[in-house]
mmCIF file as gemmi writes it, N, C-alpha and C atoms, coordinates in Angstrom:
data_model
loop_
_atom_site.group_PDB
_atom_site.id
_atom_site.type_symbol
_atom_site.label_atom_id
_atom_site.label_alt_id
_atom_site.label_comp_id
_atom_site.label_asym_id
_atom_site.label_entity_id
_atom_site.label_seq_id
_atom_site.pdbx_PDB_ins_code
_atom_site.Cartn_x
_atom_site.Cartn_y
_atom_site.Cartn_z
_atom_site.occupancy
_atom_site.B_iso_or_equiv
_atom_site.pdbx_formal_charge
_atom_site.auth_seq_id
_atom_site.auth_asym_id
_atom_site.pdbx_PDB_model_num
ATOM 1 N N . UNK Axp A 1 ? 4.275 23.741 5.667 1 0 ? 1 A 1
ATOM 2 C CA . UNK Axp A 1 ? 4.447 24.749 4.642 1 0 ? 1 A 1
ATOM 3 C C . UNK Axp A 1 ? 5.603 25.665 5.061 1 0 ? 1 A 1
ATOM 4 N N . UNK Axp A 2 ? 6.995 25.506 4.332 1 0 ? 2 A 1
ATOM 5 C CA . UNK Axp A 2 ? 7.839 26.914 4.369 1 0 ? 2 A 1
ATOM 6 C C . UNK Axp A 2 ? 7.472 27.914 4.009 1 0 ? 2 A 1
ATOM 7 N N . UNK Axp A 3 ? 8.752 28.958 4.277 1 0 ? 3 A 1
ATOM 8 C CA . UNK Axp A 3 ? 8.442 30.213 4.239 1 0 ? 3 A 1
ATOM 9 C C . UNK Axp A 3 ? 7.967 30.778 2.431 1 0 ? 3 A 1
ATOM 10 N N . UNK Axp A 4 ? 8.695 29.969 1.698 1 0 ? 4 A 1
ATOM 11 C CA . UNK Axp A 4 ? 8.465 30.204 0.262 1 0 ? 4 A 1
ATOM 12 C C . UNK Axp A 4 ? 7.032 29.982 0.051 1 0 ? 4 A 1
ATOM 13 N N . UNK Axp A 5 ? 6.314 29.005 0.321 1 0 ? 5 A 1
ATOM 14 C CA . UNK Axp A 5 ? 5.42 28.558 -0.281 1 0 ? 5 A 1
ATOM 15 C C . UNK Axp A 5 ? 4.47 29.598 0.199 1 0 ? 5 A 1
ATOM 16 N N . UNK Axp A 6 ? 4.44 29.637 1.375 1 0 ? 6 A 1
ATOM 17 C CA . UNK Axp A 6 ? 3.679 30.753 2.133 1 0 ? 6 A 1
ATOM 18 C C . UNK Axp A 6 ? 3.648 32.045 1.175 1 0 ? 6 A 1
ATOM 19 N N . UNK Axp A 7 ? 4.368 32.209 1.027 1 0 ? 7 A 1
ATOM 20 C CA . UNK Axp A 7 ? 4.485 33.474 0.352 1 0 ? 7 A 1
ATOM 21 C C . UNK Axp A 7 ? 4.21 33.265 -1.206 1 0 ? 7 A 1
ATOM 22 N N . UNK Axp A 8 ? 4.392 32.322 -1.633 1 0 ? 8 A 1
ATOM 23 C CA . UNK Axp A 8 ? 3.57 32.03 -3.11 1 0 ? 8 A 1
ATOM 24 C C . UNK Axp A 8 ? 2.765 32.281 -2.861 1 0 ? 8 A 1
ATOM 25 N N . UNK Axp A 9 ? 1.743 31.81 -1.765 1 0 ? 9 A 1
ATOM 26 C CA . UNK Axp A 9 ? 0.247 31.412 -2.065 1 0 ? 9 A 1
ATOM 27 C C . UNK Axp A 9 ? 0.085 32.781 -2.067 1 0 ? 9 A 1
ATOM 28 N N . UNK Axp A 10 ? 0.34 33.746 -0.857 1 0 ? 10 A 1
ATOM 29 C CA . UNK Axp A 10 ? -0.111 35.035 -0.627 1 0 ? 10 A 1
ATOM 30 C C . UNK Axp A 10 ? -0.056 35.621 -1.849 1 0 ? 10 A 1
ATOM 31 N N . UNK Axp A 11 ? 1.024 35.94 -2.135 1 0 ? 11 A 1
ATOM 32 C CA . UNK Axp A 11 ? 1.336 36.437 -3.972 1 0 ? 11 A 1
ATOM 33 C C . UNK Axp A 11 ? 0.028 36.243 -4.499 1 0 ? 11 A 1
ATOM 34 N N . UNK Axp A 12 ? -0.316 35.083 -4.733 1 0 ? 12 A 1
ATOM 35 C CA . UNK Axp A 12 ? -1.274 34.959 -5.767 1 0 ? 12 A 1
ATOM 36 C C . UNK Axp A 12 ? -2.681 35.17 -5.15 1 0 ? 12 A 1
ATOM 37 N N . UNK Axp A 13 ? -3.143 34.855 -4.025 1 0 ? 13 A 1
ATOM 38 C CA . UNK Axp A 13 ? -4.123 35.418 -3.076 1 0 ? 13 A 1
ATOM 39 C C . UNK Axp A 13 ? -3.894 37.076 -3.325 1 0 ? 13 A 1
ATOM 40 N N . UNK Axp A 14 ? -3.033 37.658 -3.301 1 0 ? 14 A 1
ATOM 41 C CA . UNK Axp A 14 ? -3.436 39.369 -3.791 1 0 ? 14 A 1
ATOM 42 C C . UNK Axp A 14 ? -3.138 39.818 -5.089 1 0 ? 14 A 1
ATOM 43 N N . UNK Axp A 15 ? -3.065 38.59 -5.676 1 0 ? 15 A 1
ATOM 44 C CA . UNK Axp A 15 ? -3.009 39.29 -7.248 1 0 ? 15 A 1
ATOM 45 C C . UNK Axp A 15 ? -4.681 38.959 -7.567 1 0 ? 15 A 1
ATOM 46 N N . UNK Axp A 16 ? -5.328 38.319 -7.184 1 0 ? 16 A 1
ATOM 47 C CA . UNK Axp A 16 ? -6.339 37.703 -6.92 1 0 ? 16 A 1
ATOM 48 C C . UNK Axp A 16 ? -7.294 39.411 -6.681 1 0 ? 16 A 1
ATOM 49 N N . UNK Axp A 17 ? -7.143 39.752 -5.246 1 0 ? 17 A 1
ATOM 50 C CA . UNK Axp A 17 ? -7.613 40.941 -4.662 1 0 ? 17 A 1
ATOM 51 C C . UNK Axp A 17 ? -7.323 41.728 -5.29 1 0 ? 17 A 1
ATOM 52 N N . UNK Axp A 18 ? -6.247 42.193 -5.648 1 0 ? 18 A 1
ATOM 53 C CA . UNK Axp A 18 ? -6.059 43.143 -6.742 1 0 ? 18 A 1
ATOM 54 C C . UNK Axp A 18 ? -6.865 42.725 -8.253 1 0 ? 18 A 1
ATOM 55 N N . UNK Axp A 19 ? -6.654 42.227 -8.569 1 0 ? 19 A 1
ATOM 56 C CA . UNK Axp A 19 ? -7.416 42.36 -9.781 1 0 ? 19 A 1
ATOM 57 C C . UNK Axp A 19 ? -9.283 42.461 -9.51 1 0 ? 19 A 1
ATOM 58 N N . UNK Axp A 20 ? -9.407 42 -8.189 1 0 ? 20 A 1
ATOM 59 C CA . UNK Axp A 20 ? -10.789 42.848 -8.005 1 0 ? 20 A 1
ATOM 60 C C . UNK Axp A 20 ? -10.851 44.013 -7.791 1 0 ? 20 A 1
ATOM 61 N N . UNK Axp A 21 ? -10.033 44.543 -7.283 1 0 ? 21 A 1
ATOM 62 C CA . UNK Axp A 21 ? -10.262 45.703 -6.724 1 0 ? 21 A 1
ATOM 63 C C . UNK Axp A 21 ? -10.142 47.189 -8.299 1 0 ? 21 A 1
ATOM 64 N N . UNK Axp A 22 ? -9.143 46.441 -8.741 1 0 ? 22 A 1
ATOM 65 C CA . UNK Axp A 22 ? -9.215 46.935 -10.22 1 0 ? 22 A 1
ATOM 66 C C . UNK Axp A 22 ? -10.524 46.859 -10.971 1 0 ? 22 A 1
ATOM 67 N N . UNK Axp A 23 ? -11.346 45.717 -11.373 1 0 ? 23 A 1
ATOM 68 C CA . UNK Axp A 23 ? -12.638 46.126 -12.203 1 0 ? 23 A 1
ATOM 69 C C . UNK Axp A 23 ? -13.667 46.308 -11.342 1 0 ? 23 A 1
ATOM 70 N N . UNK Axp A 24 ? -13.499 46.556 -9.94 1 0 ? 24 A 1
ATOM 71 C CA . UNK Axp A 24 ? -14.297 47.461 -9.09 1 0 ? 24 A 1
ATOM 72 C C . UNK Axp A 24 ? -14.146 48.916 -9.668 1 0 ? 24 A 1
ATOM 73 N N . UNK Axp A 25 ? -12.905 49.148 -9.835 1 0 ? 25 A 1
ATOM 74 C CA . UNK Axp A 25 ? -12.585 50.588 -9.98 1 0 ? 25 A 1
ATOM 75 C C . UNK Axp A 25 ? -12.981 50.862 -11.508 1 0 ? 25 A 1
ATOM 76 N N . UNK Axp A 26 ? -12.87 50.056 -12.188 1 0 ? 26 A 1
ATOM 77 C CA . UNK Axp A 26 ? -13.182 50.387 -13.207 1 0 ? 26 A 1
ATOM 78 C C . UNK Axp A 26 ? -14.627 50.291 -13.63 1 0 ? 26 A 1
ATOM 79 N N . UNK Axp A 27 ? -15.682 49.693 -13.107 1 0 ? 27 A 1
ATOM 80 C CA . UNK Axp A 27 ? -16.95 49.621 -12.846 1 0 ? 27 A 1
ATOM 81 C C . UNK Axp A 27 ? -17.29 50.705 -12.923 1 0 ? 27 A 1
ATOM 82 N N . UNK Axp A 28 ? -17.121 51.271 -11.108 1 0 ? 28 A 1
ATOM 83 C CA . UNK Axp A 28 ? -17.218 52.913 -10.549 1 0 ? 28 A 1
ATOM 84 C C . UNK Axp A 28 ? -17.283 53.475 -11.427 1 0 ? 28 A 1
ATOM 85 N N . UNK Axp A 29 ? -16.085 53.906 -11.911 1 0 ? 29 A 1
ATOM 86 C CA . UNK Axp A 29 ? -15.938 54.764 -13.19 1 0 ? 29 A 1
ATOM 87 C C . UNK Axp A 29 ? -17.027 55.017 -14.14 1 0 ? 29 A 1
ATOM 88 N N . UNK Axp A 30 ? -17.362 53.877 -14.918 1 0 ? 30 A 1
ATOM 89 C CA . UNK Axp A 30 ? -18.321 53.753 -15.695 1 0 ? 30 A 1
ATOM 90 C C . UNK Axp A 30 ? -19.768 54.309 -15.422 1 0 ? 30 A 1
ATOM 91 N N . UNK Axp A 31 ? -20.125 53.919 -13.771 1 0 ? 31 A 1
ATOM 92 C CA . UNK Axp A 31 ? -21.231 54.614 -13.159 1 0 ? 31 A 1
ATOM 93 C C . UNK Axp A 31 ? -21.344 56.147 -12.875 1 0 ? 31 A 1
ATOM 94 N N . UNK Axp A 32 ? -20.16 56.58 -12.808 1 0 ? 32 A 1
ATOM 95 C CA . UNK Axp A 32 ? -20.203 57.755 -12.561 1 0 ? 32 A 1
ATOM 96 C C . UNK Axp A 32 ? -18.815 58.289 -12.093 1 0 ? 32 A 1
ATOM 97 N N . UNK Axp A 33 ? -18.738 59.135 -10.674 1 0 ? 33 A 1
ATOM 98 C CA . UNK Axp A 33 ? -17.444 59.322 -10.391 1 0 ? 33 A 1
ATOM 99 C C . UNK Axp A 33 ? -17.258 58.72 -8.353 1 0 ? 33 A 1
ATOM 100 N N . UNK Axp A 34 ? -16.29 58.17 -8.896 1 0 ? 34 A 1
ATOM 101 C CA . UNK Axp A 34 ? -16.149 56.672 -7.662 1 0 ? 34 A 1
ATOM 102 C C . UNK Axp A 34 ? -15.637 57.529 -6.427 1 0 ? 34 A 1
ATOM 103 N N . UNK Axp A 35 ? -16.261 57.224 -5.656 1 0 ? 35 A 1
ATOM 104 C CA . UNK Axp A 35 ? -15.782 57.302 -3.941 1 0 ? 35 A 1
ATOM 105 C C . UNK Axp A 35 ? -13.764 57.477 -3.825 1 0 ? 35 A 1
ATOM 106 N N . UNK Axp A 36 ? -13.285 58.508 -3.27 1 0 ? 36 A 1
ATOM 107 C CA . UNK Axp A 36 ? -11.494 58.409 -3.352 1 0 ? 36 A 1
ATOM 108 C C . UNK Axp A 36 ? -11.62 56.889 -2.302 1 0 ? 36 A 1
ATOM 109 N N . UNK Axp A 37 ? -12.034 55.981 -1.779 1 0 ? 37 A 1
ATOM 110 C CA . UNK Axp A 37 ? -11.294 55.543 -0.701 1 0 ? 37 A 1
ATOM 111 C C . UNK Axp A 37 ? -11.273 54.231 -1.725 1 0 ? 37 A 1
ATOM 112 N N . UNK Axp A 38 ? -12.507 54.058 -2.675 1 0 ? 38 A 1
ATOM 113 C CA . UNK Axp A 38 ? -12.653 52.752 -4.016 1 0 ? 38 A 1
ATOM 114 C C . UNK Axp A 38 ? -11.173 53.21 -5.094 1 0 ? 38 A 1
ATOM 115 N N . UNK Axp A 39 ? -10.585 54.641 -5.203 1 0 ? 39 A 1
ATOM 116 C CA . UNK Axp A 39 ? -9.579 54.864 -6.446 1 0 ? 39 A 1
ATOM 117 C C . UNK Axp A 39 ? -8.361 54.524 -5.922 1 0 ? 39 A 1
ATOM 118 N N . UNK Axp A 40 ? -8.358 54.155 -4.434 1 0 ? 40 A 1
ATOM 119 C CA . UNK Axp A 40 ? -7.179 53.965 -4.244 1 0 ? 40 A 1
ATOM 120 C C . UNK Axp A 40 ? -7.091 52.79 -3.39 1 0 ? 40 A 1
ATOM 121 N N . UNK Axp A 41 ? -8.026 51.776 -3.352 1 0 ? 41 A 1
ATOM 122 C CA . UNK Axp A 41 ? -7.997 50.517 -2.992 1 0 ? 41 A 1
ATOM 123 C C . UNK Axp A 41 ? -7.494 49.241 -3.907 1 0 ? 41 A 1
ATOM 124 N N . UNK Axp A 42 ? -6.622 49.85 -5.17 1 0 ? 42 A 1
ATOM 125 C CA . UNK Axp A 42 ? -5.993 48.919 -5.595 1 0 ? 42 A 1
ATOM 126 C C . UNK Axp A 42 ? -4.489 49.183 -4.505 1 0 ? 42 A 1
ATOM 127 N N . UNK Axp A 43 ? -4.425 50.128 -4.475 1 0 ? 43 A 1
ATOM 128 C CA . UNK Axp A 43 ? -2.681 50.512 -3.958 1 0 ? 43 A 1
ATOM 129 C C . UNK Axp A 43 ? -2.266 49.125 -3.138 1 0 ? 43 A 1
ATOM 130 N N . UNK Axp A 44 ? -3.066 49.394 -1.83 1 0 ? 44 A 1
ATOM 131 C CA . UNK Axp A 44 ? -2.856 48.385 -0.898 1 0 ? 44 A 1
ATOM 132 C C . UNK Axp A 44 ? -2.132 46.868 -1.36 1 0 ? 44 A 1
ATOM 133 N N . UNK Axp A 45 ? -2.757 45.999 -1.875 1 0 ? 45 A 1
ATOM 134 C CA . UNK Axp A 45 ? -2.413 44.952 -2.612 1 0 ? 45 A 1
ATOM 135 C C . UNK Axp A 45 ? -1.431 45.326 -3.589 1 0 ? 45 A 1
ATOM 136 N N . UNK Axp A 46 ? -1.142 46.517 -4.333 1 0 ? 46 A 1
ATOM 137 C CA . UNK Axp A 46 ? -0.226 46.328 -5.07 1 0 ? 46 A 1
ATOM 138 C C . UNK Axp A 46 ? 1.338 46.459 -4.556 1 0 ? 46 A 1
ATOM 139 N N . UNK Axp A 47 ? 1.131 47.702 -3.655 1 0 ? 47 A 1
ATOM 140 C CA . UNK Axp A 47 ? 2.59 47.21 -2.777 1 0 ? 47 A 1
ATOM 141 C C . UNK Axp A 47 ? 3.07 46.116 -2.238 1 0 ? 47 A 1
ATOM 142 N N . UNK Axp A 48 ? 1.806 45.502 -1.501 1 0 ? 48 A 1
ATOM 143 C CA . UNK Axp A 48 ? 2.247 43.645 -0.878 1 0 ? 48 A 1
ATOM 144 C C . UNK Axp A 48 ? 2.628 42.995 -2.152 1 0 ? 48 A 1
ATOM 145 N N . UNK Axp A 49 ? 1.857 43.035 -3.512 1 0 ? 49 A 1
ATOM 146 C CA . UNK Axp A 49 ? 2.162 42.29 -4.549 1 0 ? 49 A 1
ATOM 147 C C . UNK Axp A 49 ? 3.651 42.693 -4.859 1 0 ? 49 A 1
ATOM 148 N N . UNK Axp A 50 ? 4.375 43.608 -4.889 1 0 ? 50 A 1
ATOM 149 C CA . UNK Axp A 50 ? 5.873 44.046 -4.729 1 0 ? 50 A 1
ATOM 150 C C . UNK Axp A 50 ? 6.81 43.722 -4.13 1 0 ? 50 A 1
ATOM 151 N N . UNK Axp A 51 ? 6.471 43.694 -2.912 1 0 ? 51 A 1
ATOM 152 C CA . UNK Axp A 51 ? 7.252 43.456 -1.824 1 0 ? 51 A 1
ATOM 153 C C . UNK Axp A 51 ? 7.629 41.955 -1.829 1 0 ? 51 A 1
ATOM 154 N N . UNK Axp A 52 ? 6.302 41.391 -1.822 1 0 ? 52 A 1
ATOM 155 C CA . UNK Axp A 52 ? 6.411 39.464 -2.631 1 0 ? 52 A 1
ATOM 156 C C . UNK Axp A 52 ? 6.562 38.686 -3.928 1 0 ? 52 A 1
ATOM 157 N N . UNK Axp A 53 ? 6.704 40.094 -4.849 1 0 ? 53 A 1
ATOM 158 C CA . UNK Axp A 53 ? 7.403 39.57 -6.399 1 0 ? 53 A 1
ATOM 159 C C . UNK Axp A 53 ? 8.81 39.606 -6.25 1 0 ? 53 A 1
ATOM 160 N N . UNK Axp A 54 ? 9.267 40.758 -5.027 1 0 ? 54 A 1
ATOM 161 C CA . UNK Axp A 54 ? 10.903 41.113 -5.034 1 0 ? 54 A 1
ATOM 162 C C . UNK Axp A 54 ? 11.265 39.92 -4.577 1 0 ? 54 A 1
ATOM 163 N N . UNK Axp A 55 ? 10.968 39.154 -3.416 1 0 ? 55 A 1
ATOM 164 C CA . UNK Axp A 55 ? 11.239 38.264 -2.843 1 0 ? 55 A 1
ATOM 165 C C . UNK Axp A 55 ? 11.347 36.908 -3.346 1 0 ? 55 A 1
ATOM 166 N N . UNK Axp A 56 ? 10.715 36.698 -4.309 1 0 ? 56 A 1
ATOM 167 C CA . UNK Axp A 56 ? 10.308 35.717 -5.477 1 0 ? 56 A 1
ATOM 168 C C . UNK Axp A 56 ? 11.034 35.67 -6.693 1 0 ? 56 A 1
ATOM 169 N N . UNK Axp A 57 ? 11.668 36.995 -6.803 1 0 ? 57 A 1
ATOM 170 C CA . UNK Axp A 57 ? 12.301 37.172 -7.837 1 0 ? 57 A 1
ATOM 171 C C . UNK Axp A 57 ? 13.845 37.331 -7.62 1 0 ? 57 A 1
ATOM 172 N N . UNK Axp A 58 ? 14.1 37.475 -6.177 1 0 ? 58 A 1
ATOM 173 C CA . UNK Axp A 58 ? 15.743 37.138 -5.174 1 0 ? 58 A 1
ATOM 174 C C . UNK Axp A 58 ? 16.158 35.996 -5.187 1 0 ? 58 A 1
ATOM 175 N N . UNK Axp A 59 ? 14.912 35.355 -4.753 1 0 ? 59 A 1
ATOM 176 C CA . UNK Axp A 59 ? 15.109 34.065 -4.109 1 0 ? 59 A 1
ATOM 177 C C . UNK Axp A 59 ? 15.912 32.53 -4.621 1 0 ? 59 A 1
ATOM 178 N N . UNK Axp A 60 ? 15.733 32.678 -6.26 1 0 ? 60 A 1
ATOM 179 C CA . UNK Axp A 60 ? 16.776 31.587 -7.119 1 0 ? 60 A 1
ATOM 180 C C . UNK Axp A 60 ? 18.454 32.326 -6.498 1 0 ? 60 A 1
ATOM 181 N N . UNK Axp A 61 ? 18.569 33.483 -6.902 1 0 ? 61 A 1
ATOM 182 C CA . UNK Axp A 61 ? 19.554 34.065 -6.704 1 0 ? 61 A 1
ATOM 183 C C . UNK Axp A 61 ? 20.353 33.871 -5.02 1 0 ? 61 A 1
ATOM 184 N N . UNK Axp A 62 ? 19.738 33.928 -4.494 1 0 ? 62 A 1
ATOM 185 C CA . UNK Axp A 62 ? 20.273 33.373 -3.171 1 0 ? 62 A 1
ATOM 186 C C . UNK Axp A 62 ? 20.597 32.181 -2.923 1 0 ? 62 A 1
ATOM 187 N N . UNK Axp A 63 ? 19.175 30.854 -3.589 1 0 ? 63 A 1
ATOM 188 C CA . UNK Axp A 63 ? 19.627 30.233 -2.618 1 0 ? 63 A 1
ATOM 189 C C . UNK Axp A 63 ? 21.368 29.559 -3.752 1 0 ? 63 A 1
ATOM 190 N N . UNK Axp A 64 ? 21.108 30.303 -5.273 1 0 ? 64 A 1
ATOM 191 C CA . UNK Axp A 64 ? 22.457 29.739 -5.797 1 0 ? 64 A 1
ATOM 192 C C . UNK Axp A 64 ? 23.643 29.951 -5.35 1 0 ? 64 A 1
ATOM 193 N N . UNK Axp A 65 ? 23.781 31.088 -4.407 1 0 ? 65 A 1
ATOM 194 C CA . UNK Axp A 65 ? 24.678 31.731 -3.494 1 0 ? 65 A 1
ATOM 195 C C . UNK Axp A 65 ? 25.042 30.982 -2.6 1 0 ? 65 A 1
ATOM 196 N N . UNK Axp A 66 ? 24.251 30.179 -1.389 1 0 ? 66 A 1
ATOM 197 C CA . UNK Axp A 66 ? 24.005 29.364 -0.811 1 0 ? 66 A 1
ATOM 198 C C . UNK Axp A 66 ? 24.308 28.007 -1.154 1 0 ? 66 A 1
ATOM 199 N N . UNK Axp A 67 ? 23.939 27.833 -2.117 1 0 ? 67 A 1
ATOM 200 C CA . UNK Axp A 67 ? 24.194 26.071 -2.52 1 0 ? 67 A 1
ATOM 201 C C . UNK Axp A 67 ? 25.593 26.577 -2.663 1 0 ? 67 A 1
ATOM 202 N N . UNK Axp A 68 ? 26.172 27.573 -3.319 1 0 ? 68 A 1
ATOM 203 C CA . UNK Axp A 68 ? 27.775 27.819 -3.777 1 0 ? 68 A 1
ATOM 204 C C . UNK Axp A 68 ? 28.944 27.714 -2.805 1 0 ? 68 A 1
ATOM 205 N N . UNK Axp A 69 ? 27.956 28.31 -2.006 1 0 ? 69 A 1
ATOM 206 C CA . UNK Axp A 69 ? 29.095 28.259 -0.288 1 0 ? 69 A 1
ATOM 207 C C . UNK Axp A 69 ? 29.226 26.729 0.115 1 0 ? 69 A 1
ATOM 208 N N . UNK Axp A 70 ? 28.605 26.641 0.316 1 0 ? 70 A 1
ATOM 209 C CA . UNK Axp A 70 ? 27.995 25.117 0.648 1 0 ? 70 A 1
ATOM 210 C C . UNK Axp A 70 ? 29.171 24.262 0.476 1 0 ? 70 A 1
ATOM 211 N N . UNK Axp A 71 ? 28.973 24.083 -1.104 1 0 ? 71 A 1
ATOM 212 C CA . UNK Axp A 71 ? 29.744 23.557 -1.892 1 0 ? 71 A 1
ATOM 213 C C . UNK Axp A 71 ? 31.292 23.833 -1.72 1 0 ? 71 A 1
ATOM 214 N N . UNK Axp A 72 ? 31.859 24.642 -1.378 1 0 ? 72 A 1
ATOM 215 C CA . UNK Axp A 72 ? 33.237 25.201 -1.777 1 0 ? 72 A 1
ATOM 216 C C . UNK Axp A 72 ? 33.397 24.665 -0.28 1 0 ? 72 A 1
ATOM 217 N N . UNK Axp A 73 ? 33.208 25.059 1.335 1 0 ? 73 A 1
ATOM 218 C CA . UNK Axp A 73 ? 33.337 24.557 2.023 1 0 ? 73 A 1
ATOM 219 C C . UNK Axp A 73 ? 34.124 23.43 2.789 1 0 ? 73 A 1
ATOM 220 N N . UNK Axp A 74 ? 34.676 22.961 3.02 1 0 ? 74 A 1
ATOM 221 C CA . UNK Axp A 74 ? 35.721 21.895 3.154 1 0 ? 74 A 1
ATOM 222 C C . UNK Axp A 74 ? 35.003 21.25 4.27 1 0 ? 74 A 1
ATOM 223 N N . UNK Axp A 75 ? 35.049 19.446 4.343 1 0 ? 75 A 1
ATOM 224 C CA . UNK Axp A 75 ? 33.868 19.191 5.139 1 0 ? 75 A 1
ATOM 225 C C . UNK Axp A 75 ? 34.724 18.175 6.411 1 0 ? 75 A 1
């Protein structure tokens, strides 16, 4: 497994966690008024989910950069 794929899976492994952690929070709510450490246990996952959408969302862009050099290159 490369580094991409790795990082797909994770992506979707915390979009996964995140979206629990979301109708956890939104549960809470409903019961009453939720614990601060449950209102802000989506955060966590949503920054990693960021940090690995940016990367995901670079990554055509590079490697076309890459194949470009490549290419022009004299061999």
């Amino acid at each position: 497994m490369n580094w991409s794929q790795a990082i797909r899976q994770t992506h979707r492994w915390l979009s996964i966690v995140f979206t629990v952690t979301v109708i956890a929070n939104f549960v809470a709510m409903a019961l009453g008024t939720p614990p601060m450490w449950l209102v802000y246990s989506p955060l966590a996952p949503l920054f990693l989910l960021l940090f690995s959408g940016l990367y995901m969302f670079v990554l055509p862009y590079t490697a076309n950069g890459r194949a470009a050099r490549t290419r022009k290159e004299p061999a």
